[in-house]
Biopython code that builds the backbone (N, CA, C, O; Angstrom):
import numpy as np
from Bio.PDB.StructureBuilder import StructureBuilder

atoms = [
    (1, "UNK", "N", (20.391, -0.274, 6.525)),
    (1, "UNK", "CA", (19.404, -1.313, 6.299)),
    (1, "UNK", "C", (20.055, -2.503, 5.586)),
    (1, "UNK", "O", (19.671, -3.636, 5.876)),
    (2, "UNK", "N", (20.955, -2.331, 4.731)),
    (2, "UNK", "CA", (21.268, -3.447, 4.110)),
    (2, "UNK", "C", (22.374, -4.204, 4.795)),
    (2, "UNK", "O", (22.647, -5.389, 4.601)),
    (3, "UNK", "N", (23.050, -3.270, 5.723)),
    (3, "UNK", "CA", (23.962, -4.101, 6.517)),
    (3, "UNK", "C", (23.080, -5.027, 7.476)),
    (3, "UNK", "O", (23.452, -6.199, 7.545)),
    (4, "UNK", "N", (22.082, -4.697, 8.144)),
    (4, "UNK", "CA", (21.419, -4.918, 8.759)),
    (4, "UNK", "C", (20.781, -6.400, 8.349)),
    (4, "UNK", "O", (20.737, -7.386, 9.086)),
    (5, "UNK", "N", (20.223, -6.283, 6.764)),
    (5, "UNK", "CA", (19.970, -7.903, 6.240)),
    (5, "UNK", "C", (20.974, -8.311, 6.023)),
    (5, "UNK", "O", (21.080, -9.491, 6.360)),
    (6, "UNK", "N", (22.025, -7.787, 5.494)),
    (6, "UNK", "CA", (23.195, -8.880, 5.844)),
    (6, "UNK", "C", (23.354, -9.601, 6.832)),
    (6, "UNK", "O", (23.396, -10.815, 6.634)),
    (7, "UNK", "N", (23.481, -9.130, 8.086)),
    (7, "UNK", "CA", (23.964, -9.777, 9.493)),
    (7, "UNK", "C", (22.692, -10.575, 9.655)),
    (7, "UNK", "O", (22.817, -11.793, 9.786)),
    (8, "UNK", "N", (21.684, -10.133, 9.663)),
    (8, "UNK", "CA", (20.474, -11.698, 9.800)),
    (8, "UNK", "C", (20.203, -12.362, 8.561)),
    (8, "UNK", "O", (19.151, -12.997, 8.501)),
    (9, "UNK", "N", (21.113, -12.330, 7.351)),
    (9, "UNK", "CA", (21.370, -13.171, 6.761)),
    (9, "UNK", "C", (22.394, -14.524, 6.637)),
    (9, "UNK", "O", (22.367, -15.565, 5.980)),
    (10, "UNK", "N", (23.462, -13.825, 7.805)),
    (10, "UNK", "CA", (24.595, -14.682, 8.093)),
    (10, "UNK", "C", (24.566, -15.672, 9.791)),
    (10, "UNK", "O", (25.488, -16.315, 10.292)),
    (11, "UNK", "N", (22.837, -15.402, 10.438)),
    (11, "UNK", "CA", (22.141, -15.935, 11.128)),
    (11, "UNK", "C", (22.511, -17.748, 11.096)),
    (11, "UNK", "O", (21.920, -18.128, 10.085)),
    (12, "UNK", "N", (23.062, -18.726, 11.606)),
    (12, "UNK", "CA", (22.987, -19.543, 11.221)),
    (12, "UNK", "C", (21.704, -20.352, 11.524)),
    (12, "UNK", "O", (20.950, -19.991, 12.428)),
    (13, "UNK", "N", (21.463, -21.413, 10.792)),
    (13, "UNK", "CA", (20.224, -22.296, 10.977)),
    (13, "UNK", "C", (21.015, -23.679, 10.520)),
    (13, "UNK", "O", (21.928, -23.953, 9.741)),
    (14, "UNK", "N", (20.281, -24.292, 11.303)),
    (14, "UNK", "CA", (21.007, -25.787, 11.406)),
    (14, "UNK", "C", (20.139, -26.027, 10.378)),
    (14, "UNK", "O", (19.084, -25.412, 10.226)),
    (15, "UNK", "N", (20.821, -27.500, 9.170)),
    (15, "UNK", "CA", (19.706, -28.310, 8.791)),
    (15, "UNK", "C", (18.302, -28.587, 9.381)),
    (15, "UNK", "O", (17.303, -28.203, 8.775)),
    (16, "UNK", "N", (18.212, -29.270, 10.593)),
    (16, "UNK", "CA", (16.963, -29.982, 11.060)),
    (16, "UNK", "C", (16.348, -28.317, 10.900)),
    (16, "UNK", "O", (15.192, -28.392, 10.484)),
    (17, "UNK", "N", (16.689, -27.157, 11.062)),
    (17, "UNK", "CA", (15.379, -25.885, 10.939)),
    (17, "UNK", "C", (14.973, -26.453, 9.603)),
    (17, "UNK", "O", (14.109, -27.270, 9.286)),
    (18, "UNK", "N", (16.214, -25.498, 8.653)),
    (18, "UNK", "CA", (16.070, -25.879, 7.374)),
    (18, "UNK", "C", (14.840, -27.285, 6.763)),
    (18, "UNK", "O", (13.814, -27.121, 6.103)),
    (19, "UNK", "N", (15.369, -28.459, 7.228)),
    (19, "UNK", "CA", (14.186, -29.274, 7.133)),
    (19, "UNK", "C", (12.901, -29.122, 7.524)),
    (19, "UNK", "O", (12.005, -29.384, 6.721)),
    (20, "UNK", "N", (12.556, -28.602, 9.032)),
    (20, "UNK", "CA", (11.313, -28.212, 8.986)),
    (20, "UNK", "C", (10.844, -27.213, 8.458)),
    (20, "UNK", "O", (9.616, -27.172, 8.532)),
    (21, "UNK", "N", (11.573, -25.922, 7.671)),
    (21, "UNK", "CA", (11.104, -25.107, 6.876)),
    (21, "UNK", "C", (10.250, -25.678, 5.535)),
    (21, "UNK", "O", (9.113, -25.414, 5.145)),
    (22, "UNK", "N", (11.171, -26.469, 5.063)),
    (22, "UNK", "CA", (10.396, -27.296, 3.824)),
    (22, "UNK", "C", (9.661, -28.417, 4.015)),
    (22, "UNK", "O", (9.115, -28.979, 3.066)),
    (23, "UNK", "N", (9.590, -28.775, 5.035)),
    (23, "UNK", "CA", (8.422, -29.991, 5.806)),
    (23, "UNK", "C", (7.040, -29.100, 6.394)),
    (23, "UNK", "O", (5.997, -29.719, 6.606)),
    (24, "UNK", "N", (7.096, -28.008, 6.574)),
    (24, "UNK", "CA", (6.042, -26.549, 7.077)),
    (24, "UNK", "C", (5.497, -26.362, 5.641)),
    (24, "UNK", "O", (4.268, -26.375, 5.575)),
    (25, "UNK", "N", (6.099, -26.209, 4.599)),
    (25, "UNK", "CA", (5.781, -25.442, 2.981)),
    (25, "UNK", "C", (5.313, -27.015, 2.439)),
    (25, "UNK", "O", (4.227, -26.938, 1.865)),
    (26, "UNK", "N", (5.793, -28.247, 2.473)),
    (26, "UNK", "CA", (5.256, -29.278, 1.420)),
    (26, "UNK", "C", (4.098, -29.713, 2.239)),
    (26, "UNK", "O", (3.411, -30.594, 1.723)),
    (27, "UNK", "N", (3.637, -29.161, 3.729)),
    (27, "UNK", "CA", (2.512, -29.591, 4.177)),
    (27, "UNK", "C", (1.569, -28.691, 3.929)),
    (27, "UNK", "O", (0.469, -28.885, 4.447)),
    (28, "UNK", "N", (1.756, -27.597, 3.152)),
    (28, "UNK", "CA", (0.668, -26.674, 2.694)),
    (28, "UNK", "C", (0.283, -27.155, 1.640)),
    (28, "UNK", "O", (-0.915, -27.059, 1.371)),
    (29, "UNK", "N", (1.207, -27.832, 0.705)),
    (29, "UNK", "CA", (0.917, -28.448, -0.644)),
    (29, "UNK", "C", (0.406, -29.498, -0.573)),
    (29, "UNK", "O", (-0.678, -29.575, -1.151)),
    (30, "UNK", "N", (0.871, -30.652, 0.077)),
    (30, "UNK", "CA", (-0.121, -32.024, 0.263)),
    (30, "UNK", "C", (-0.454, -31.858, 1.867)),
    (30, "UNK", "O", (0.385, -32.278, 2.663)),
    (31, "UNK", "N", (-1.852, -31.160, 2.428)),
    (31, "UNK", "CA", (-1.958, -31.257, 3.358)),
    (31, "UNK", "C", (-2.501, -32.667, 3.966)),
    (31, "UNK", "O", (-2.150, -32.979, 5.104)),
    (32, "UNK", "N", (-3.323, -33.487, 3.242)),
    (32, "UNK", "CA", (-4.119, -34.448, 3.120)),
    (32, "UNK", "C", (-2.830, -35.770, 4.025)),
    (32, "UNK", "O", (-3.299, -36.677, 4.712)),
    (33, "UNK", "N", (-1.980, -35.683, 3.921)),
    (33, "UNK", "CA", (-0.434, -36.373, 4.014)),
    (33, "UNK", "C", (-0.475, -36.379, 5.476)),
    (33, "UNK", "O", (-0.154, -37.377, 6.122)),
    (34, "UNK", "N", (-0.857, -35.304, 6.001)),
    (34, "UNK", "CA", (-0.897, -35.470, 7.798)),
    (34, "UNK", "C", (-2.184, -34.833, 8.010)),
    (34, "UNK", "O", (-2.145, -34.260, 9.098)),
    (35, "UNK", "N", (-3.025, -34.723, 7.584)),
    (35, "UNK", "CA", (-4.931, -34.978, 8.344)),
    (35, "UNK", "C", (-5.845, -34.621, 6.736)),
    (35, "UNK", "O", (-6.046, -33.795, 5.845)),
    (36, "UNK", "N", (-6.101, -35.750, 7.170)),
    (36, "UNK", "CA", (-7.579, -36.043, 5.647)),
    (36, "UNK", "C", (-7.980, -34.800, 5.480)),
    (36, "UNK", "O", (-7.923, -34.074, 4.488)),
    (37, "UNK", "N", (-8.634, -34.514, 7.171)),
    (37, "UNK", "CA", (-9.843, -32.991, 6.734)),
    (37, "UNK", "C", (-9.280, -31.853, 6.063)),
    (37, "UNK", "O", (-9.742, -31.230, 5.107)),
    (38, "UNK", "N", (-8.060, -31.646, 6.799)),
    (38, "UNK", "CA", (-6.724, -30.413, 6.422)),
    (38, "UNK", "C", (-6.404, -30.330, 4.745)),
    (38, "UNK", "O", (-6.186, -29.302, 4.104)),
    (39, "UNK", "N", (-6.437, -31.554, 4.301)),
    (39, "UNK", "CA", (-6.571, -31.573, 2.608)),
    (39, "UNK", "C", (-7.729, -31.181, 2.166)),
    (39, "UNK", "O", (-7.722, -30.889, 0.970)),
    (40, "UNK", "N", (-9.171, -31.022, 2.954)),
    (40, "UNK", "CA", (-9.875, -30.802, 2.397)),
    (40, "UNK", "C", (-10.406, -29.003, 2.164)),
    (40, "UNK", "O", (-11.322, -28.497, 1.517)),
    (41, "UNK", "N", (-9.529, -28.540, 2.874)),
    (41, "UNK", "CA", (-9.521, -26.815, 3.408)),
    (41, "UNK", "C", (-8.431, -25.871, 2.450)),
    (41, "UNK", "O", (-8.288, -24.656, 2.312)),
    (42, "UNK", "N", (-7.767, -27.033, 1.889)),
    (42, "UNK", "CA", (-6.366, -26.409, 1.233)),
    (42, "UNK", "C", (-6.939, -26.674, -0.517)),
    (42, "UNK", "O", (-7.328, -27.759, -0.951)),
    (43, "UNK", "N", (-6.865, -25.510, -1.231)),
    (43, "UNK", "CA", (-6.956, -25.772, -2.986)),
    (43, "UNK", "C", (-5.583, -25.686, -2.807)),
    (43, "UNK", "O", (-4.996, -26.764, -2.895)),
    (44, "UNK", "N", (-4.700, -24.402, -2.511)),
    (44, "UNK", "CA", (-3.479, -24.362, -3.107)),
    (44, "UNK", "C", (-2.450, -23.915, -1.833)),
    (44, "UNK", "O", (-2.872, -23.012, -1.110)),
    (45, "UNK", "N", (-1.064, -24.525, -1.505)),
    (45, "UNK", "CA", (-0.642, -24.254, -0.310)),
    (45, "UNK", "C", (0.900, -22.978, -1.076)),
    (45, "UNK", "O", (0.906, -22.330, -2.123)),
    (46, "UNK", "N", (1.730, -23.071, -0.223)),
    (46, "UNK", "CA", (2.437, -22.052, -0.373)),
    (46, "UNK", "C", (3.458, -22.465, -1.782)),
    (46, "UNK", "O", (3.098, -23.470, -2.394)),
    (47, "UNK", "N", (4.440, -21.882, -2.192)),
    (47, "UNK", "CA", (5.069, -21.609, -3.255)),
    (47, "UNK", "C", (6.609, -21.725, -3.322)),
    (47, "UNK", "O", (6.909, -20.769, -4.039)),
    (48, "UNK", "N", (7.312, -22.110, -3.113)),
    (48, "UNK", "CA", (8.923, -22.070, -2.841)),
    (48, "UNK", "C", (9.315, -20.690, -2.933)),
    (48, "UNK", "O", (10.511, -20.542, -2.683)),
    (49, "UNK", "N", (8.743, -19.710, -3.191)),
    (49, "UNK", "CA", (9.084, -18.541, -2.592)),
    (49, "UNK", "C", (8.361, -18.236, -1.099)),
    (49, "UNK", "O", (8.592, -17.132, -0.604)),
    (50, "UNK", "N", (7.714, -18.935, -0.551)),
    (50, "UNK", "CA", (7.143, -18.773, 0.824)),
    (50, "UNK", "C", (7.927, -19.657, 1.570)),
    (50, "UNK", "O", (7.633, -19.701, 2.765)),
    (51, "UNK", "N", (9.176, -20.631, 1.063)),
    (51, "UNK", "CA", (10.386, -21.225, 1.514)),
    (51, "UNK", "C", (10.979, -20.530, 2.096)),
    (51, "UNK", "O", (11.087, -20.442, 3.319)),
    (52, "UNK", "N", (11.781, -19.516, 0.708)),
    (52, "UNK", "CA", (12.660, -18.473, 0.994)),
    (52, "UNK", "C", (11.979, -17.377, 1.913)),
    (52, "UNK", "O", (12.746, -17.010, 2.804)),
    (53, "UNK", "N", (10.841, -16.807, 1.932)),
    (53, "UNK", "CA", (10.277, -16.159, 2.800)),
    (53, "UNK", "C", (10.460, -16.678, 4.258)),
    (53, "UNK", "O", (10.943, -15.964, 5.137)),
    (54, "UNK", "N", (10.159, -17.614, 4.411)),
    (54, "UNK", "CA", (10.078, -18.637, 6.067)),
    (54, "UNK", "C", (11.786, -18.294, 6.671)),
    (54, "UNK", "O", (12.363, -17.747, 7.611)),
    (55, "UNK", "N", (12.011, -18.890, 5.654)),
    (55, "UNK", "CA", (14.073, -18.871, 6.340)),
    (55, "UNK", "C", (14.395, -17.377, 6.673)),
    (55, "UNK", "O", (14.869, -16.986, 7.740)),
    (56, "UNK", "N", (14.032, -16.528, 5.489)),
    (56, "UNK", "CA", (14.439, -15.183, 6.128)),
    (56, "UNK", "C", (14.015, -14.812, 7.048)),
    (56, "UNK", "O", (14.692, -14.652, 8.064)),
    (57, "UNK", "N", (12.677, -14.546, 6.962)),
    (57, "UNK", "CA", (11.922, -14.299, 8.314)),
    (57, "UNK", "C", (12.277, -14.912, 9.542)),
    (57, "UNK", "O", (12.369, -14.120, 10.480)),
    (58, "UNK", "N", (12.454, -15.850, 9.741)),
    (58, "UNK", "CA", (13.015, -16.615, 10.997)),
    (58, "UNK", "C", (14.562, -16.302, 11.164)),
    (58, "UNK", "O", (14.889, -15.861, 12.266)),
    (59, "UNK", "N", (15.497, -16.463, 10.265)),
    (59, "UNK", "CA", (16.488, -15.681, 10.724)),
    (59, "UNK", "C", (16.895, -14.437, 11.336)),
    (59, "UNK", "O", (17.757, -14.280, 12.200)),
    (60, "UNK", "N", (15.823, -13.173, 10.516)),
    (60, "UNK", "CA", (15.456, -12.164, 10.750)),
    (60, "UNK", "C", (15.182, -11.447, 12.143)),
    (60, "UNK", "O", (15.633, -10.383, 12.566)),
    (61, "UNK", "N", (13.954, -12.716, 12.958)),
    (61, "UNK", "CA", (13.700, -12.305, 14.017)),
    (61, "UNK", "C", (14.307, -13.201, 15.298)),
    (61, "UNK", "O", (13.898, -13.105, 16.455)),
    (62, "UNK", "N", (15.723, -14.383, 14.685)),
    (62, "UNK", "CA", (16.872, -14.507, 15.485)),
    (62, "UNK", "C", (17.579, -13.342, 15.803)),
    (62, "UNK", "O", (18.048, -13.013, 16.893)),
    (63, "UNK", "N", (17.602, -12.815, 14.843)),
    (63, "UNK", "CA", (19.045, -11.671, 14.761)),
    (63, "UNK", "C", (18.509, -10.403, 15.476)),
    (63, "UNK", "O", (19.244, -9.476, 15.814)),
    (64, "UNK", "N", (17.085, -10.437, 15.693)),
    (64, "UNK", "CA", (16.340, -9.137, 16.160)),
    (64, "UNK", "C", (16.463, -9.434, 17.669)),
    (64, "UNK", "O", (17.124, -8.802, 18.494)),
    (65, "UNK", "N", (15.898, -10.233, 17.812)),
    (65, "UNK", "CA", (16.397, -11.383, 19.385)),
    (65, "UNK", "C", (17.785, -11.649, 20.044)),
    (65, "UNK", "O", (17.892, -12.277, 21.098)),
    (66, "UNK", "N", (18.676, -11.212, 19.462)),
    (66, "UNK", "CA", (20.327, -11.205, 19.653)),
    (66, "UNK", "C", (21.018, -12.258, 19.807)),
    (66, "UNK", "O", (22.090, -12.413, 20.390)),
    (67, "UNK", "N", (20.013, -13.372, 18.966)),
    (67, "UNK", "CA", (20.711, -15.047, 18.875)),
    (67, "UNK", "C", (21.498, -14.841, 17.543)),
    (67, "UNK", "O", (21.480, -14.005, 16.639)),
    (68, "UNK", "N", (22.279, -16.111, 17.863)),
    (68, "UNK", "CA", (22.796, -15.910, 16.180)),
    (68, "UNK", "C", (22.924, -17.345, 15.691)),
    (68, "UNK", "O", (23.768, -17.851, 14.951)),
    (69, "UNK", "N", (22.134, -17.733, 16.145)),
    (69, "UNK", "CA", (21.206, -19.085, 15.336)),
    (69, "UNK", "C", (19.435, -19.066, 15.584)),
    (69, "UNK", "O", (18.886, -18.451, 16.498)),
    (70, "UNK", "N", (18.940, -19.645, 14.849)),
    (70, "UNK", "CA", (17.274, -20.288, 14.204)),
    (70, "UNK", "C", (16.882, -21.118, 15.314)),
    (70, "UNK", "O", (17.541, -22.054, 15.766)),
    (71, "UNK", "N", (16.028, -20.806, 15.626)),
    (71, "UNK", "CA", (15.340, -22.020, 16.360)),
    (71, "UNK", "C", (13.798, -22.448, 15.524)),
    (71, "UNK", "O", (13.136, -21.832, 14.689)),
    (72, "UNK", "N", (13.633, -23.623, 16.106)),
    (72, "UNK", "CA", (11.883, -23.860, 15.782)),
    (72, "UNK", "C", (11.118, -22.998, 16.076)),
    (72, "UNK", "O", (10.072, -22.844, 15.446)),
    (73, "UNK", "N", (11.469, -22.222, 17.121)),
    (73, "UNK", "CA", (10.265, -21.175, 17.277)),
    (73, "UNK", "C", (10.315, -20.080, 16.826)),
    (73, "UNK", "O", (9.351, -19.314, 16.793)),
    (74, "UNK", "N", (11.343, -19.850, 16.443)),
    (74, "UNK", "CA", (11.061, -18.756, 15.516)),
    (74, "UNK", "C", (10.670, -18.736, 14.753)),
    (74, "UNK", "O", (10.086, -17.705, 14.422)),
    (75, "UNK", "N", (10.705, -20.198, 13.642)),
    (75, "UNK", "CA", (9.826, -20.421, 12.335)),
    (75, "UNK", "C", (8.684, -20.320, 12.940)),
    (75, "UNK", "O", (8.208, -19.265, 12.521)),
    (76, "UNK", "N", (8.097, -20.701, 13.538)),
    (76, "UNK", "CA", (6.673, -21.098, 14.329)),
    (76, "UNK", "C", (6.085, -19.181, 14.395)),
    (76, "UNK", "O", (5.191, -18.602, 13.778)),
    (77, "UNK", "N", (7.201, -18.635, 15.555)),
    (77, "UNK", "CA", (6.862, -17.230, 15.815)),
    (77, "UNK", "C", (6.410, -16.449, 14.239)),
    (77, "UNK", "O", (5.505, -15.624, 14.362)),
    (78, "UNK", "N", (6.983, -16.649, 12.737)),
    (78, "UNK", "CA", (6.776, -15.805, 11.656)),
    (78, "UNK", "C", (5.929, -16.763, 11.030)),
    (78, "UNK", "O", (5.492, -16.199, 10.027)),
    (79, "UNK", "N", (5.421, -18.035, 11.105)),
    (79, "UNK", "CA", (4.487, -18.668, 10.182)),
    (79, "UNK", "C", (3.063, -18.055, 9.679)),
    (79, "UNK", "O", (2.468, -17.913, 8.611)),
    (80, "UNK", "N", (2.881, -17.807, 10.898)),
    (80, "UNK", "CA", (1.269, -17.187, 10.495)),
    (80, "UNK", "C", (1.594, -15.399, 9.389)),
    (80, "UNK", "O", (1.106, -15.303, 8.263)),
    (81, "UNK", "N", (2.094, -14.712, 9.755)),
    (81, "UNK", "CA", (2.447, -13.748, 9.080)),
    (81, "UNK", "C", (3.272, -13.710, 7.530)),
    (81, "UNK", "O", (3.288, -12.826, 6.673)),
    (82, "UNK", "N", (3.885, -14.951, 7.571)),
    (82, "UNK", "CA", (4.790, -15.101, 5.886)),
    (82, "UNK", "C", (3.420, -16.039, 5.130)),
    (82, "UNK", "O", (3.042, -15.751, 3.994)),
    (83, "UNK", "N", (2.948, -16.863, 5.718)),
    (83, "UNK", "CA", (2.143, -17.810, 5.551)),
    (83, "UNK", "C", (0.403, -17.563, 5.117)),
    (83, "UNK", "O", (-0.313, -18.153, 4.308)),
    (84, "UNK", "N", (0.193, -16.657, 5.862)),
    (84, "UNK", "CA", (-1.419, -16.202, 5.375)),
    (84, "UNK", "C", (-2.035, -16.207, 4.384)),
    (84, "UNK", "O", (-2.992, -16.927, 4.098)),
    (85, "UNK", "N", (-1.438, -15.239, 3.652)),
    (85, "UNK", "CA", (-1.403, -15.093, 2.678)),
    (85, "UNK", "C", (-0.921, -15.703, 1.321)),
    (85, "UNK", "O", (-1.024, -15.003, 0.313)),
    (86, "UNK", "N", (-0.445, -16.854, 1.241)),
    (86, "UNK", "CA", (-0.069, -17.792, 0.591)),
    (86, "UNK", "C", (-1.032, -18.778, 0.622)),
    (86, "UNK", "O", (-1.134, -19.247, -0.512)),
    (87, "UNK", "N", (-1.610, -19.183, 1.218)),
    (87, "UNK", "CA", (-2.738, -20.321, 1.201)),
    (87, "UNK", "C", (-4.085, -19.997, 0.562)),
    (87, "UNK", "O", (-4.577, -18.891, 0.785)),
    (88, "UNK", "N", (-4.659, -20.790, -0.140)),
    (88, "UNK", "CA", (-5.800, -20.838, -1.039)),
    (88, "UNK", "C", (-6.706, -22.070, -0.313)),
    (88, "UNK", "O", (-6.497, -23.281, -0.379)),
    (89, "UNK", "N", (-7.806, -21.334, 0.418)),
    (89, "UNK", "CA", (-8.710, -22.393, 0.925)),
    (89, "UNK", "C", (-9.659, -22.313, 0.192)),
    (89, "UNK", "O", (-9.923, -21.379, -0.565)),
    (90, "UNK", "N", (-10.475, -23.660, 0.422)),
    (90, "UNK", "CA", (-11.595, -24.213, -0.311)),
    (90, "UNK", "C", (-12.606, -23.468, 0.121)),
    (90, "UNK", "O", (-12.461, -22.802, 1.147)),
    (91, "UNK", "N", (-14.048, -23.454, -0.738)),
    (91, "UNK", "CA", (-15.120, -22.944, -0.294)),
    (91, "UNK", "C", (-15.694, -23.626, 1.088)),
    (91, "UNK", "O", (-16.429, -23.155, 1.956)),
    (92, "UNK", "N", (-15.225, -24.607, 0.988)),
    (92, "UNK", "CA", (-15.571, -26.070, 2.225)),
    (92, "UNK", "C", (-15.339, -24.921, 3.928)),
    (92, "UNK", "O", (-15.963, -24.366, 4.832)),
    (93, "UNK", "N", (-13.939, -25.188, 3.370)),
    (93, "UNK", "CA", (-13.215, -24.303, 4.662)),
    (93, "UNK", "C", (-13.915, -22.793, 5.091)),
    (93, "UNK", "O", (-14.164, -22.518, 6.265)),
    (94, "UNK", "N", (-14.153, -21.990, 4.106)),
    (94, "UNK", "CA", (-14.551, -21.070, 4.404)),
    (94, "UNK", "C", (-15.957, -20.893, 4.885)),
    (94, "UNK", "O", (-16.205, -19.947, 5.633)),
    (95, "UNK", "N", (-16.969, -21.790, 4.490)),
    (95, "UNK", "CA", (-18.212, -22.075, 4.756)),
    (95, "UNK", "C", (-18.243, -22.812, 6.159)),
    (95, "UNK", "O", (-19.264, -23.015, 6.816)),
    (96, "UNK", "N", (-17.050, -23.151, 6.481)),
    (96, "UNK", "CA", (-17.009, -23.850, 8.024)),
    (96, "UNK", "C", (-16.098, -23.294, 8.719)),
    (96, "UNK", "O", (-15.424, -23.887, 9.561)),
    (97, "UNK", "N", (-15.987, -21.957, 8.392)),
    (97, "UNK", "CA", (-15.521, -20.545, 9.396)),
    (97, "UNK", "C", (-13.772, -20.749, 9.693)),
    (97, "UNK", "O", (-13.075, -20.110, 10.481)),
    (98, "UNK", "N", (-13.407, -21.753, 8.860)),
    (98, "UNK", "CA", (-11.562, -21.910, 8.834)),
    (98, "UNK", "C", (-11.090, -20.777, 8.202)),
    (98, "UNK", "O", (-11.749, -20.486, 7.204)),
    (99, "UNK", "N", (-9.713, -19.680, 8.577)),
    (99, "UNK", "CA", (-9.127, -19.753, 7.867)),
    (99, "UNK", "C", (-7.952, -19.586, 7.590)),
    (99, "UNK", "O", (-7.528, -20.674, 7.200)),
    (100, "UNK", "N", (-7.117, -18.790, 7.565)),
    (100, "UNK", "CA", (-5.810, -19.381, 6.971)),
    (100, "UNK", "C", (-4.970, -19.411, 8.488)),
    (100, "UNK", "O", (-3.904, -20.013, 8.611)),
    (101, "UNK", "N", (-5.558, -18.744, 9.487)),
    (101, "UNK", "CA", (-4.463, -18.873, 10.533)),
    (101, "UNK", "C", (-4.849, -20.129, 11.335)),
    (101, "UNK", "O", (-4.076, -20.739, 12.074)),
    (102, "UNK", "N", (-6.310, -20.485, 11.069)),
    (102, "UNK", "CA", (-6.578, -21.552, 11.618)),
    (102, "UNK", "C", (-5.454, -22.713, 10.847)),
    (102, "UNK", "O", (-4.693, -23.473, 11.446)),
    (103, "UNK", "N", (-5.581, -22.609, 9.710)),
    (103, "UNK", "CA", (-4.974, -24.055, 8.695)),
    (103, "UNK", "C", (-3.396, -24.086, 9.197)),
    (103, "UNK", "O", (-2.790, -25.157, 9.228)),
    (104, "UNK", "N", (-2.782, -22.863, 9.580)),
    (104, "UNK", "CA", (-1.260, -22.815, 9.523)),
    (104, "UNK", "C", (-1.341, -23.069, 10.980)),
    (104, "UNK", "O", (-0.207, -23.391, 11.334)),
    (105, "UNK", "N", (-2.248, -23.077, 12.113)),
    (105, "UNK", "CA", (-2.080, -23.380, 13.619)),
    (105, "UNK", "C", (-1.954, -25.019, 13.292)),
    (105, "UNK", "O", (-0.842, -25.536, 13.401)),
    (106, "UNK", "N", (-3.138, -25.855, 12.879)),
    (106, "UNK", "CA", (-3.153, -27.031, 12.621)),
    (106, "UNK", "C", (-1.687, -27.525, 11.830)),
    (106, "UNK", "O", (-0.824, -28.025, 12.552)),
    (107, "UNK", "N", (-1.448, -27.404, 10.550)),
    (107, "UNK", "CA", (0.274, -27.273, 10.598)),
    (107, "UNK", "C", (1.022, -27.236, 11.234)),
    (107, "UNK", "O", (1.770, -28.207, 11.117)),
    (108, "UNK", "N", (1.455, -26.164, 12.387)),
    (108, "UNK", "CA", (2.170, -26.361, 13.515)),
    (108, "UNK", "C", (2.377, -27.556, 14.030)),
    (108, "UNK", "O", (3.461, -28.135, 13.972)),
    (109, "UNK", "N", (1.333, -28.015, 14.580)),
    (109, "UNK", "CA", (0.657, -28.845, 15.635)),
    (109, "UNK", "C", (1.293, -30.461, 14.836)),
    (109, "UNK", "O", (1.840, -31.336, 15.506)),
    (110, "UNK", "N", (1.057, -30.569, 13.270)),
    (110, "UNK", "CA", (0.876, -31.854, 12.734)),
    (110, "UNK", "C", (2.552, -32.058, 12.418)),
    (110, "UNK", "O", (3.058, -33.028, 12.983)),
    (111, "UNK", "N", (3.427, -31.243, 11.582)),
    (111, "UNK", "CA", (4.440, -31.264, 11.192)),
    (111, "UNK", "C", (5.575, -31.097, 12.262)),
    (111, "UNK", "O", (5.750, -29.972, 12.728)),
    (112, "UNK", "N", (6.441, -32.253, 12.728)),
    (112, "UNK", "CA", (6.907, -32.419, 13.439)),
    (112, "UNK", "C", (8.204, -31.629, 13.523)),
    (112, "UNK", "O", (8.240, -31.091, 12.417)),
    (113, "UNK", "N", (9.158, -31.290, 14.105)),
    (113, "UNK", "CA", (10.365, -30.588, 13.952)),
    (113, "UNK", "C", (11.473, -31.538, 14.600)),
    (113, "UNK", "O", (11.828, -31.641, 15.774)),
    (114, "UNK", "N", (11.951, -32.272, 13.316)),
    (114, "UNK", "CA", (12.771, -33.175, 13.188)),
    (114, "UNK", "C", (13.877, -33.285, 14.428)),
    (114, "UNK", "O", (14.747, -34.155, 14.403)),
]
sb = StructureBuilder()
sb.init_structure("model")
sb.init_model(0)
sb.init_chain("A")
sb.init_seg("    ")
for serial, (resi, resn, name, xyz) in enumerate(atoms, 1):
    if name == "N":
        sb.init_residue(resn, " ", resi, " ")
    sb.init_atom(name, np.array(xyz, "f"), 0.0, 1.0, " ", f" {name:<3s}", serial, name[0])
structure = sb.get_structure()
């Protein structure tokens, strides 16, 4: 097992992933930045440990895939699953049947991959 995270730790990922990893996580924090309403669904977005979560995970399921680089879709493929659970929606959101996989689909969609 630990050899195992080693080798999809040594997964490479280009910057531009890397950038949209932390352009995916600072749009949980100021969602309002790319759609008004989307700020209004979010109290609290993810944590710089849901950074480090994103990169592994996406490397993870490069290396499971028998690439040995990151793509966008693989961040995309582990978002909803590292991501869920990190987000704090408003009563707003929840009273208007959003929730967290809805907020992280809309994310997808808004945050561009450089």
């Amino acid at each position: 097992v630990l050899a195992a995270r080693q080798k999809a730790l040594a997964v490479h990922m280009e910057p531009v992933v890397e950038e949209y990893i932390v352009q995916l996580i600072n749009a949980t924090r100021h969602p309002a930045l790319y759609n008004e309403r989307l700020g209004e669904y979010l109290d609290y977005g993810a944590s710089p440990r849901g950074t480090i979560a994103l990169d592994r995970c996406a490397r993870a399921r490069a290396w499971l895939n028998d690439r040995d680089y990151v793509s966008p879709d693989d961040v995309q493929a582990v978002a909803h699953d590292v991501l869920r659970h990190r987000l704090l929606l408003t009563f707003e959101a929840e009273a208007e049947g959003k929730d967290a996989d809805h907020i992280i689909d809309q994310l997808l969609n808004l945050v561009p991959v450089a």
